[in-house]
Structure formats: C-alpha cells, structure tokens
C-alpha positions as CSV (number, residue, x, y, z in Angstrom):
1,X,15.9,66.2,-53.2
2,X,12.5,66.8,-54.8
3,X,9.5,67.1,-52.0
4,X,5.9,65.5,-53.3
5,X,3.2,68.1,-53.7
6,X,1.4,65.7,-51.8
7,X,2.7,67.1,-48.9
8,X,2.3,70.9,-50.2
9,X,-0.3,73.1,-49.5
10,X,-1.5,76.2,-51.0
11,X,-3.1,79.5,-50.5
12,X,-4.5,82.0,-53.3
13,X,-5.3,86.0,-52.4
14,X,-6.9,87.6,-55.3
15,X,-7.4,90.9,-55.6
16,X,-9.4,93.0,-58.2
17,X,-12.2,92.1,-59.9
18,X,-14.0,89.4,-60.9
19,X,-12.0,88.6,-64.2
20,X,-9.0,87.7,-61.2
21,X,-11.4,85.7,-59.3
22,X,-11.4,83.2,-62.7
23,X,-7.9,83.1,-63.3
24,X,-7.0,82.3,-59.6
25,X,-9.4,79.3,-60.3
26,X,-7.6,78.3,-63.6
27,X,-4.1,78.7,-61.3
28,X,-5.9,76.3,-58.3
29,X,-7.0,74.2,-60.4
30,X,-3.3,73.6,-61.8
31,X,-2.4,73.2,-58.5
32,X,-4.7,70.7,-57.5
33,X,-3.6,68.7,-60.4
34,X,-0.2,68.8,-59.3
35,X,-1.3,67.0,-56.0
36,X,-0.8,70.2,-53.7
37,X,-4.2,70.8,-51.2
38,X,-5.1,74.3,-50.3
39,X,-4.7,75.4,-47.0
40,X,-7.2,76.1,-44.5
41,X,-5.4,79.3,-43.2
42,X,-2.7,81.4,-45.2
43,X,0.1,81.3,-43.1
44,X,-0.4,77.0,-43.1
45,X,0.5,77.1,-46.7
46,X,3.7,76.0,-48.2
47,X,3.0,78.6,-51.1
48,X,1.2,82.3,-50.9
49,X,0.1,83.5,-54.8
50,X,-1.0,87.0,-54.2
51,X,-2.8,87.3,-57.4
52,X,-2.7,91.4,-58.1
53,X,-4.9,94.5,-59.8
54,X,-2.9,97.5,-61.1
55,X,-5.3,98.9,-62.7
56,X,-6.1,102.5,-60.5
57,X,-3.7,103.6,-58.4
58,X,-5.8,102.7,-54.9
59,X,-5.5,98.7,-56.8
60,X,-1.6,99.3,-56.8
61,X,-1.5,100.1,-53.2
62,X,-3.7,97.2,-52.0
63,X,-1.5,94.8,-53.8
64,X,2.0,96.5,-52.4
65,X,0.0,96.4,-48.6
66,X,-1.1,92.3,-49.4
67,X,2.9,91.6,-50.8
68,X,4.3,93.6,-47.2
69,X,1.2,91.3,-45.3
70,X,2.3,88.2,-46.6
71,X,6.2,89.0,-46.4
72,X,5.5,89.7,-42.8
73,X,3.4,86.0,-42.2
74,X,6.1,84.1,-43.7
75,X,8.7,86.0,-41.7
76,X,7.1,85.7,-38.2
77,X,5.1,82.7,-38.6
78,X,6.0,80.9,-41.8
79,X,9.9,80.8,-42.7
80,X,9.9,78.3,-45.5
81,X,6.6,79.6,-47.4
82,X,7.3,80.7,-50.8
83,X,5.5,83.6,-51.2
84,X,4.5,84.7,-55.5
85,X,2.6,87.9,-56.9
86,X,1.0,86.9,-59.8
87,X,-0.8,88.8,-62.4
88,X,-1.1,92.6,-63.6
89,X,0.6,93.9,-61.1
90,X,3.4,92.1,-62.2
91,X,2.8,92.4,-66.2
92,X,2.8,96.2,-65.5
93,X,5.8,96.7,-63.1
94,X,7.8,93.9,-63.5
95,X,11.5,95.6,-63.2
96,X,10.0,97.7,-60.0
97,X,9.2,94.4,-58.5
98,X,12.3,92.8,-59.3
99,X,14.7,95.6,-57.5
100,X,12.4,97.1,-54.8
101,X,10.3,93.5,-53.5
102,X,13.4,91.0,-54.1
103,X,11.8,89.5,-50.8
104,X,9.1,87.5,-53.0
105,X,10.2,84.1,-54.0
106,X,8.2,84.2,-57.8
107,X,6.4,86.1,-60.2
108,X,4.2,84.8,-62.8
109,X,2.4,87.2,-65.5
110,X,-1.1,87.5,-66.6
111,X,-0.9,84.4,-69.8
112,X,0.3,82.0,-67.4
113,X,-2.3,81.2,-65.1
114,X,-3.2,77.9,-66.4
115,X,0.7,77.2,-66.0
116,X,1.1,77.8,-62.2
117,X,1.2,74.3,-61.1
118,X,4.3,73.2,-64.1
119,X,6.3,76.6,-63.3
120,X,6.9,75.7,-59.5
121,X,7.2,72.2,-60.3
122,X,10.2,73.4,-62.0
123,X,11.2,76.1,-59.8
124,X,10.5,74.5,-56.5
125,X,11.6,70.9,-57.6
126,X,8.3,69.5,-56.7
127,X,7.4,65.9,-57.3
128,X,3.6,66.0,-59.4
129,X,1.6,63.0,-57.3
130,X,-1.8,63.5,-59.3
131,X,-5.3,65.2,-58.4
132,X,-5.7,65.6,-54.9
133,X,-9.1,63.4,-55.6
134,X,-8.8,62.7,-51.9
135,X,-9.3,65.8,-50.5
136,X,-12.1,67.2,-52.3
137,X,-14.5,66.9,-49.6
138,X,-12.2,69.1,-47.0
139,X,-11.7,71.6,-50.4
140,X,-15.0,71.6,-51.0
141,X,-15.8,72.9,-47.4
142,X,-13.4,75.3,-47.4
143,X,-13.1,76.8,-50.2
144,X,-15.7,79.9,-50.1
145,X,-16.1,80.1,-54.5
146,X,-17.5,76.0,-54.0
147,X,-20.0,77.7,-51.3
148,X,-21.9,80.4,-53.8
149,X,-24.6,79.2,-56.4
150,X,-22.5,81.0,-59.0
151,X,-19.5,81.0,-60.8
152,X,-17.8,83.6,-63.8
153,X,-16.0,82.0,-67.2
154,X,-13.9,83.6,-69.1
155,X,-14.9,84.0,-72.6
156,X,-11.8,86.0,-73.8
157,X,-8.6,87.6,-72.6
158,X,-7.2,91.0,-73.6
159,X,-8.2,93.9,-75.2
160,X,-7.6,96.0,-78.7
161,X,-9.6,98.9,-77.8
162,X,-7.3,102.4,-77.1
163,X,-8.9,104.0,-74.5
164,X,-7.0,106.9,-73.3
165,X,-7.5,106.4,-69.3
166,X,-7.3,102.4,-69.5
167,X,-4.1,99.7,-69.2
168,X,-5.1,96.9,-69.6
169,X,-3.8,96.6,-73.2
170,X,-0.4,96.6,-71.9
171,X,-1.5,94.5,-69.2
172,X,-3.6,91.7,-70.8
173,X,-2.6,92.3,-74.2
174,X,-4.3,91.6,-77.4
175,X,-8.2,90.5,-77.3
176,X,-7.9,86.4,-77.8
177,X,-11.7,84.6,-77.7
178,X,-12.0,81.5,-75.8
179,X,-13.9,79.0,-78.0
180,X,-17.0,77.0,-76.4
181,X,-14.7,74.0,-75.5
182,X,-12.7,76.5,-73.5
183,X,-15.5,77.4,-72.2
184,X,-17.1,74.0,-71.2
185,X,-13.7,72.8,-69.5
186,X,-14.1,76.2,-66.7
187,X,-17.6,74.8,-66.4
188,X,-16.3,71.1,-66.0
189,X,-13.3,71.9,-63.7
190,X,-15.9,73.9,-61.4
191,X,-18.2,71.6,-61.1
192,X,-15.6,68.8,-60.1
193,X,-14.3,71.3,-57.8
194,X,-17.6,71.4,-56.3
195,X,-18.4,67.8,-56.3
196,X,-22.1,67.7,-54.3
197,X,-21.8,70.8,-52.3
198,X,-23.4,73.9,-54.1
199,X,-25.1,73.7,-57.4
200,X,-23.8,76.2,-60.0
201,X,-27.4,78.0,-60.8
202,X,-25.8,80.7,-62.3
203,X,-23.0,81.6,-64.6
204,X,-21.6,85.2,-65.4
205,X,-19.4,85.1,-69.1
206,X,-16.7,87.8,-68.4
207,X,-13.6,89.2,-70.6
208,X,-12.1,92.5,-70.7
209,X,-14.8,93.6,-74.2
210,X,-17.4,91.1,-74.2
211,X,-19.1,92.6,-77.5
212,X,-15.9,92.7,-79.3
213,X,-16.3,89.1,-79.9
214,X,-19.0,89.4,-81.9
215,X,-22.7,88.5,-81.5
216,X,-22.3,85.0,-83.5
217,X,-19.9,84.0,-81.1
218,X,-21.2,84.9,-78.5
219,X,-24.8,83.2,-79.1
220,X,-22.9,79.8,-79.2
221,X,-21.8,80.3,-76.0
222,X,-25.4,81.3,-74.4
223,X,-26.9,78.4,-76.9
224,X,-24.0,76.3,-75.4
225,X,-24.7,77.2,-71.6
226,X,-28.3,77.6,-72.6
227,X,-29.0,73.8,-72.8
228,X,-27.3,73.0,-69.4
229,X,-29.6,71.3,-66.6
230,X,-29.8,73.1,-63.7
231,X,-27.7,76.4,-64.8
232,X,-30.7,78.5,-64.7
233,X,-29.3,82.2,-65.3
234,X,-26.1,82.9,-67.7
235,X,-25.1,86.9,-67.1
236,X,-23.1,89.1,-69.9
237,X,-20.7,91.6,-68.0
238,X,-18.3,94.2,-69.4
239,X,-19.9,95.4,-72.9
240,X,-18.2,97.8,-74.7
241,X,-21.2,100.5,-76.0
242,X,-20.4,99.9,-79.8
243,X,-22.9,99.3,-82.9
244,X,-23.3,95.9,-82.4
245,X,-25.0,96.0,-78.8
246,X,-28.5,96.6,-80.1
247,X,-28.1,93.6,-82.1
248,X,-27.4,91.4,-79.3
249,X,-30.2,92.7,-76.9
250,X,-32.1,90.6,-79.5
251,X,-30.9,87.5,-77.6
252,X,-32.5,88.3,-74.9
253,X,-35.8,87.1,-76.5
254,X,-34.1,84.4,-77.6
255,X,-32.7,82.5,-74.8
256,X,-35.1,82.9,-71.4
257,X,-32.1,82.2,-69.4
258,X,-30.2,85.4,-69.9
259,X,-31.2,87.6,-66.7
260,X,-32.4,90.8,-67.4
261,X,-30.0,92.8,-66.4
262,X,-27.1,94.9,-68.8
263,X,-23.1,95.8,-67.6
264,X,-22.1,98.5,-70.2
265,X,-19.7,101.2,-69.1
266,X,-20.2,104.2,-70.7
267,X,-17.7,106.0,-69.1
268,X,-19.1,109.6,-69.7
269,X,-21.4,111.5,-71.9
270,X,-20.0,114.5,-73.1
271,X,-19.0,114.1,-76.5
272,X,-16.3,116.5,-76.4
273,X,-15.1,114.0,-73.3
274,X,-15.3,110.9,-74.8
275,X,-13.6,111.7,-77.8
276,X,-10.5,112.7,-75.8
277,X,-10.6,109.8,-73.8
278,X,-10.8,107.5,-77.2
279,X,-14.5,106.3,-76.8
280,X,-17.1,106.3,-79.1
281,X,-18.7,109.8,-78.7
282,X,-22.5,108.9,-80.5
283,X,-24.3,109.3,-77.1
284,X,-27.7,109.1,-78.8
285,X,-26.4,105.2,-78.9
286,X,-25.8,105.0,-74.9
287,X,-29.8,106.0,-75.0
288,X,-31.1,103.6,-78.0
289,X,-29.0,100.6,-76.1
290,X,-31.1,101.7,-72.8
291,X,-34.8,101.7,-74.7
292,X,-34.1,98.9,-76.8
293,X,-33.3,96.9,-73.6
294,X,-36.3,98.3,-71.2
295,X,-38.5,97.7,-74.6
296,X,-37.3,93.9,-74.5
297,X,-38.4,94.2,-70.8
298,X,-39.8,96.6,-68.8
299,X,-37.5,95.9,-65.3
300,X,-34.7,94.9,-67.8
301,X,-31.9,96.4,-65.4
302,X,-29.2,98.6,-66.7
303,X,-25.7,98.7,-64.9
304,X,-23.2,101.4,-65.9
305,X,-20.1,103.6,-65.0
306,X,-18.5,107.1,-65.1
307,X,-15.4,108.7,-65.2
308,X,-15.4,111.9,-63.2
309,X,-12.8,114.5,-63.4
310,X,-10.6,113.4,-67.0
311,X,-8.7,116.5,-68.0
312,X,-10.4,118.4,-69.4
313,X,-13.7,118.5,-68.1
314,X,-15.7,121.4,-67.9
315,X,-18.8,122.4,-65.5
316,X,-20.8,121.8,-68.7
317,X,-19.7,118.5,-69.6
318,X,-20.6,117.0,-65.9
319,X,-24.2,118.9,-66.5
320,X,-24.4,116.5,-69.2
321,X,-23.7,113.4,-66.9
322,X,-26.1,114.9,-64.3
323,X,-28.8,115.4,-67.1
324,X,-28.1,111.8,-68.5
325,X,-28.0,110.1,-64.9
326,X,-31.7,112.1,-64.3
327,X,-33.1,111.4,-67.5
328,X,-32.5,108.2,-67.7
329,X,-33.4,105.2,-65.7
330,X,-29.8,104.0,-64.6
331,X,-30.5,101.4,-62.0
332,X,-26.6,100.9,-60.6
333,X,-24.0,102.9,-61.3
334,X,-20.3,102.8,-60.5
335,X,-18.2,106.3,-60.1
336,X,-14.8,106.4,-60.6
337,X,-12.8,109.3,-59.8
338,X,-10.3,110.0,-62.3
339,X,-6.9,108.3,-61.7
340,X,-3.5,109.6,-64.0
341,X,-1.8,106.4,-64.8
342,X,1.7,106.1,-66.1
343,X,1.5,104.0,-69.4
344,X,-2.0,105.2,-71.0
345,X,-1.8,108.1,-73.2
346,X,-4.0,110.3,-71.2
347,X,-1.8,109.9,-68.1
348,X,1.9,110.7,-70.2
349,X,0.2,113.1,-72.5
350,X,-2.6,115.2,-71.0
351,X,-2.4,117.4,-67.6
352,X,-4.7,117.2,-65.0
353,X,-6.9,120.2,-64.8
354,X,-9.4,118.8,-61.6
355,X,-8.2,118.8,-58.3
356,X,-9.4,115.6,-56.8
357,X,-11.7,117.9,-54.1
358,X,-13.5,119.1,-57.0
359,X,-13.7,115.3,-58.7
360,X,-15.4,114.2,-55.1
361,X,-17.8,116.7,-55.2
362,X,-18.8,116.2,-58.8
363,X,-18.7,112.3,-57.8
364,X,-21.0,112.9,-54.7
365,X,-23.6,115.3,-56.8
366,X,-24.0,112.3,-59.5
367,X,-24.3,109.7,-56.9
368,X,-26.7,111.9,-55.2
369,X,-29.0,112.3,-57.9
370,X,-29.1,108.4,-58.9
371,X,-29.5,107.3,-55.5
372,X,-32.7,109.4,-55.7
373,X,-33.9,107.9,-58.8
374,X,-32.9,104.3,-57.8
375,X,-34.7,104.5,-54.4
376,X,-38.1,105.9,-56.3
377,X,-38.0,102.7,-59.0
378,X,-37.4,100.8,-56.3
379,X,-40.0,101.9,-54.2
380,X,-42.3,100.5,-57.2
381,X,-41.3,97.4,-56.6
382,X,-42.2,96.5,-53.0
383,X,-45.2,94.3,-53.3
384,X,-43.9,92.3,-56.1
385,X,-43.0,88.4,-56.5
386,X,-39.8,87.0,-58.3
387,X,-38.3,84.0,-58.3
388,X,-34.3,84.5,-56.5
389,X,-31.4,82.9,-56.0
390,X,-29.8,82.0,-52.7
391,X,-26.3,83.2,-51.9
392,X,-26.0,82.9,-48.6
393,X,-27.2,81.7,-45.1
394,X,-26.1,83.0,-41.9
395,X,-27.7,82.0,-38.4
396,X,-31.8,82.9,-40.1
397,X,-30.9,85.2,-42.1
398,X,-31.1,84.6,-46.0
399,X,-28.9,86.5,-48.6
400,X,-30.7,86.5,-52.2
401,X,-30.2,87.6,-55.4
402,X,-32.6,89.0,-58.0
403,X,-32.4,87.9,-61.4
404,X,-31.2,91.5,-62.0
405,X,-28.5,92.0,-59.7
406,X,-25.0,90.5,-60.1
407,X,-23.1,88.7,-57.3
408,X,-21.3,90.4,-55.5
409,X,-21.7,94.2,-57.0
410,X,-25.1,94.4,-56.8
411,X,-28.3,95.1,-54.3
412,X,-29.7,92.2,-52.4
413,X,-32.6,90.8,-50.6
414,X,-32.3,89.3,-47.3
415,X,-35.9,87.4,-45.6
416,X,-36.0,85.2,-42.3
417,X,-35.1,81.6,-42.4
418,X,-38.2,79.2,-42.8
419,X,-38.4,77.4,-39.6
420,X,-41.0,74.9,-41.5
421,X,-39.1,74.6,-44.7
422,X,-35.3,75.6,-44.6
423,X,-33.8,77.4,-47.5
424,X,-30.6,76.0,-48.5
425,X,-27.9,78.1,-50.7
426,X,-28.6,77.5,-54.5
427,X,-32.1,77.2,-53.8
428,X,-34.5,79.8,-55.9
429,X,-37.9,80.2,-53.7
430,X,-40.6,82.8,-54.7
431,X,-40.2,86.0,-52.5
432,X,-42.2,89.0,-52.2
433,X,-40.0,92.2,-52.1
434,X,-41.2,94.2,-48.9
435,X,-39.2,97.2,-48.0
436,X,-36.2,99.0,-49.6
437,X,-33.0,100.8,-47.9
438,X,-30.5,101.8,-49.6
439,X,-28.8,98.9,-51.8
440,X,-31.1,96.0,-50.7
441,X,-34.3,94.8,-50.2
442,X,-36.3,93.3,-47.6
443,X,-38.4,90.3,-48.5
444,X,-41.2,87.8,-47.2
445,X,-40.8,84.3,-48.8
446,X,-43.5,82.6,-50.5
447,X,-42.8,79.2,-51.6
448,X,-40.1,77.5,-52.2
449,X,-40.5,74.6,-55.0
C-alpha cells in the first residue's frame, strides 16, 4: 500500500562544508516537491538524510558518530524512521558501508542530490501529492538556512585537478559547470523557500575550482546575479591559485557588488612542497594575486590556507610559510594539519615523515604569528564606518557581517540593539567598528537607512 508523502516528514543533517549545505537544499527541495514537510525535530521525521564529508579523517569520524546518533534515535525513539547517508562519505566507502552499517535503510551518492525525492518514491512506495505550498509558512520559521540574509549556489561540481593530498576527484568526479540557468533556478528555489521571511542580500558562488571555469564564464554569472534587486553582495569562494586569477581580480572594478574579500588556498609555499603535493609551485604568483588584489583596494581581504606537516617537509620549508605568513598581509587563514588518506597518491605512495606533535607545533607557530599580524591591521580599523549585513539577532545583541568576511568562517561584529529603531536580520545599517578581540569586532551603530 503506497503512504502519501503528505503525511511524511523529513529531516536533513549536513555535515562538511558549505558546498554540502547547497546540495542538502537541492535534496529538500526535491523533497518538498514530493509533498513531504520537514520536521521540526529529527527524531519526528519519517526520514533522517545524514548528508556526509569524508574528506580528512576527523570528517570521516563525525559522519560514522552522526550515522551511530541517528541509528540510536530511530531505535529508542523512532522505530519506523528510515534513516539514509548521503554523499561523499558514501561515494568514497560505499562497500564499507554496505557490510559494516547494514543498519541504514539508503544510500544515495554525491550526482544524485537533485534526485532524492524520485529515489524513495520508488524505494519507499511513496505516493508524490505535490509542493507542500501549504506549509511554507511553518518551513519558513523553522528552517534556520530561510533565517540568514545569505545563501551559496553552486556554480560547478567536480574537480580535474590532481592534487596529491586531496579526494575529491574520486569523490565528486569530473569538473561539470553549471550554466546561468542552473544557476538562476538555486536562486529561484531559495527564494520561494523563503517566501517573505529573510531577504537574500547576499550570495556566495561555490564549486570545488571556481577559476577552472574560466573568467568568461564566470563574469556571466556575476553580470547575471549582478543585475538582481536587492542581492547586494555576490562572494567568489574556493580559487584555485593558477594564471588566470590576476585576470579576474579585474572584475572586481567591474561589478561594485563583488565584496572585497578573496578565498584562494594556497596550500603551502615551498616550492619544493608544492611540487610534491601536485600544485603549482610559482609562488611569486601567490604574491602578485595578493598586490594585484590590495592594489584594486586597499582593505581588499585576502582568505587562505596551509597544509602543515606533508611528507617531506623540512624545518626550511615551514621557515618559508612563517616568512610568507609575516611578510604578507594574510587577513584569515585556515591550518590544516596534514591527514594521510587512502585513495590520493600522497597517502598510498609517500611515508609520513612528521609526527603529528611536531605538525601542532608548526601549526601553533604559524597561527601565532598571523594572529599577531591580523590583530595589528585590525587594530587600524577601529574608528571606521562600513555599511554591514545582519545575520543574526539574539535578545539585543546584533550579529553582523563585514563586506569582507564570509558567513559563517569569518570574523564578526556584534553592537547593542537599537531600542529607538530595531535592526532586523537582512538589514545593512552603517556601523562604526569600536574594539577588536580576537576574531570579532565590537561596533556602535550609526544609521540605519
């Protein structure tokens, strides 16, 4: 007997990084279409997606812990939930799961997202009933992504680069651009989502290489996004430091709306380092791509990473990274400790030659040194006026963004409430930064048009 999906409700866990966050909307938007609501707590819903990150090896355990967390919530509380992983974690170790979880009711890999809602029709024998039109307003209220002033789109999946340390080639497989129309229909199916709740005021264009679509490509979708009322910042995260970057910067003085701000791992910056790990090794590049965008503005923000500890390195080659991090103005950087993965080359081919004491130290040394550095530019800055987003309002305290910070990786700036004058998420007042601590700012507001 087939059960309506009327009657079926939903919950979605993603895990990872913000790439997941936009396929677990492509996979509730399927659902919604299908007629199912989402649930208002996980163990209400007649289906738990786990949607999973293998990338590290810390990402692998989170995911095992969420599966053994939501086996346990449909076994105490929840006996007929249908409980799914979805995603990388299944692309990457999908016979493991079969024989060690056979607990979990579905799997679904990483190109069929958008096809969630058709795959447990069929599996589940559910009955489609239409878009849950009727709920939108509980959705809305409930649903914490339809409660921020800013949403990602993907602008491609996969990746053809063969970077020794990385796996999501084998996870995501081969780079595919989305075209604008692609585009346009996240923006559209966001914005219904939304309905009169939140504004969207800002939209970050992810994919596993943004550059390696090209800069013509890309411009049509900034042009595209560009000419949208009330979108007032568009974001470019995950560059790949090749040739062509310099060349885009240029866009920046095109289009107003692009924030100010740069997402370009570099990885590391010893040569001898980079060409093991299969990266470009032309560091003078990493500095040209830093000038060129400080040149365009002067608090044009710069957001990197390193890799510490790859086999290999020597006490020389992190003096480079500590020379690099002090010698230029890096203004958030993210440190990875070194993880040997089964499946790149670097983890079935090369030995480790770091203890991972030795990688923390290293790791605590850079971040040392950059905190320094960030916390004197900073410093600079209290005294001056920007116009902010809203993220957040709790009791009178205000969450706000910078133009040159992205949500939620980045610093913030929190002011009091305006008893005269309420702020409202989504708003963008004029604040006056005021104090720094470490990772956010204290501000005074100004106005708020």
């Amino acid at each position: 007997m087939k059960k309506s999906a009327a009657d079926l409700s939903f919950h979605i866990e993603t895990l990872g990084c913000p790439k997941n966050r936009v396929d677990s909307r492509r996979m509730r938007t399927s659902l919604l279409r299908l007629g199912m609501h989402e649930a208002k707590k996980a163990e209400a819903a007649d289906f738990f997606l786990i949607n999973s990150c293998s990338f590290i090896r810390e990402a692998q355990e989170e995911t095992i812990q969420t599966v053994f967390n939501a086996l346990k919530v449909k076994e105490k509380k929840s006996p007929n939930m249908k409980v799914g992983l979805v995603g990388c974690f299944v692309e990457r170790f999908s016979e493991a799961v079969k024989q060690d979880i056979p607990e979990l009711d579905f799997t679904i890999g990483t190109q069929r997202y958008h096809e969630v809602g058709a795959l447990i029709t069929e599996k589940f024998n559910v009955e489609p009933s239409g878009h849950a039109a009727a709920l939108q307003n509980e959705l809305q209220s409930t649903n914490a992504d339809c409660l921020r002033p800013f949403t990602w789109l993907r602008i491609a999946q996969g990746c053809d680069r063969k970077c020794a340390f990385c796996i999501i080639p084998t996870i995501r497989g081969k780079l595919v651009t989305y075209p604008v129309k692609d585009v346009e229909t996240q923006l559209g199916d966001e914005q219904a989502l939304r309905g009169d709740t939140v504004p969207i005021r800002e939209v970050v264009l992810v994919s596993q290489d943004t550059i390696s679509q090209g800069v013509a490509a890309l411009e049509e979708v900034i042009a595209h996004l560009s000419a949208k009322p009330g979108i007032e910042w568009i974001r470019l995260q995950y560059l790949f430091p090749d040739r062509r970057v310099p060349e885009l910067l240029q866009l920046w003085r095109k289009y107003p709306k692009l924030t100010p701000y740069l997402d370009i791992p570099f990885q590391h910056v010893s040569p001898r380092v980079l060409t093991a790990m299969k990266r470009p090794s032309d560091t003078g590049l990493f500095s040209e791509i830093i000038g060129e965008a400080q040149n365009i503005a002067e608090d044009f923000e710069i957001r990197t990473s390193f890799i510490v500890g790859f086999p290999g390195e020597e006490q020389s080659d992190f003096e480079m990274l500590k020379d690099f991090v002090t010698g230029h103005r890096i203004d958030k950087l993210a440190l990875f400790r070194y993880s040997h993965e089964a499946g790149t080359s670097a983890g079935d081919k090369l030995a480790e030659t770091l203890t991972d004491t030795v990688k923390y130290e290293r790791m605590n040394e850079l971040r040392e040194l950059h905190l320094n550095r960030r916390k004197e530019y900073a410093l600079g800055l209290i005294g001056r006026r920007e116009r902010m987003l809203v993220d957040e309002i709790a009791g009178g305290e205000v969450t706000l963004r910078r133009a040159h910070d992205a949500p939620e990786s980045d610093e913030i700036v929190t002011v009091t409430q305006s008893p005269v004058s309420p702020l409202k998420v989504g708003d963008m007042p004029l604040v006056e930064l005021k104090a720094y601590t470490e990772y956010s700012f204290l501000g005074e507001l100004v106005s708020n048009p």
